[in-house]
N, C-alpha and C positions, 0 to 999 in steps of 0.2 A: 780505608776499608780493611777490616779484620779479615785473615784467612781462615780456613775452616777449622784448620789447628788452636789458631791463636784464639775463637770464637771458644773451641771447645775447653783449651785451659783455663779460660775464662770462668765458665760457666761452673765448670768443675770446681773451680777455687770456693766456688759458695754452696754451706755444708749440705743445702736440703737440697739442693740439684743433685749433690754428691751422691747422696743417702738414696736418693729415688733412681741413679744411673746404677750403685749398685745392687742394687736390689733386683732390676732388671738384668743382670748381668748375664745369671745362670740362663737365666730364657733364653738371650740370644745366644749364648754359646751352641746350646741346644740345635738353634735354628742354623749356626754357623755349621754345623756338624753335618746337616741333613742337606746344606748347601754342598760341602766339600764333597760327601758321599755322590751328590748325584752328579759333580763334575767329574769326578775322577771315574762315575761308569759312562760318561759320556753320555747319558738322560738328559733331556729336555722334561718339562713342568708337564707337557701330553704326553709324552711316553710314560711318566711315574702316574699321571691322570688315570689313564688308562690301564694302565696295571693294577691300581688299588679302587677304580670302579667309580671315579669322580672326572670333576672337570678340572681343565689345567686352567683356571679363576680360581677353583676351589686350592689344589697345590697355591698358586700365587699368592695369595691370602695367608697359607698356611705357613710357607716360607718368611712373609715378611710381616708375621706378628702381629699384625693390625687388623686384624677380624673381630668382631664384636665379638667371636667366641670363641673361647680356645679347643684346641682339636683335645678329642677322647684319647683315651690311652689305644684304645682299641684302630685308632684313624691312624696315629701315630707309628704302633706297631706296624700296618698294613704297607706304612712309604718306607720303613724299616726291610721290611719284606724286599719290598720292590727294588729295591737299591742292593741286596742280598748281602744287607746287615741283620743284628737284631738289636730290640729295643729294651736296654737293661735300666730299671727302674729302682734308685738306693734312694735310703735315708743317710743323711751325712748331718751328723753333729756337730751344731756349729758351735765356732771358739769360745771358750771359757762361759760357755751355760752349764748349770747342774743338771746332772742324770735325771734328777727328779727331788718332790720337797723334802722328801727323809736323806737323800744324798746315798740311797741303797738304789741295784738295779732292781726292777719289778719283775724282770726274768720275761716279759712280754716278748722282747727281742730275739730270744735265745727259742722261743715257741712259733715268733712268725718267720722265721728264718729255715724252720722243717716245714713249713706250708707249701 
């Protein structure tokens, strides 16, 4: 029988499982992040429930990614709050795409950045 490791390098070793684990990546970190925060305030899923005005199903859900729907920015911010973070929201360029088709910037960047 495979261990979980030896299941996972497995898995990994084949490109479209690859392609699909990273793709999900940034999400869980995300969710890793919102995990760390409410262990190190010492929160429970019904204490952050009750703070941002939900059920701690509703947190448990939200935590472990697998809800039919993904939380709003606005839900997000709220466990952000409650944890007495905040919720910072970037665009990051990923590696070796173009700026755009002329290979000039549109200056769109440099205007939603004073919003």
């Amino acid at each position: 029988m495979l261990t979980h490791k030896q299941l996972r390098a497995r898995a990994l070793g084949r490109a479209e499982v690859k392609a699909q684990f990273d793709e999900l990546g940034d999400e869980y970190a995300l969710l890793d992040e919102f995990l760390k925060a409410r262990s190190e305030q010492g929160l429970t899923q019904a204490q952050v429930a009750e703070k941002i005005g939900t059920t701690q199903s509703a947190v448990a859900r939200m935590e472990s990614g697998r809800g039919k729907h993904s939380p709003s920015l606005a839900t997000l911010s709220k466990y952000a709050e409650a944890l007495g973070c905040k919720l910072e929201v970037k665009l990051v360029r990923k590696r070796g795409k173009a700026r755009n088709l002329t290979g000039r910037s549109s200056g769109h960047a440099s205007r939603a950045a004073d919003l």
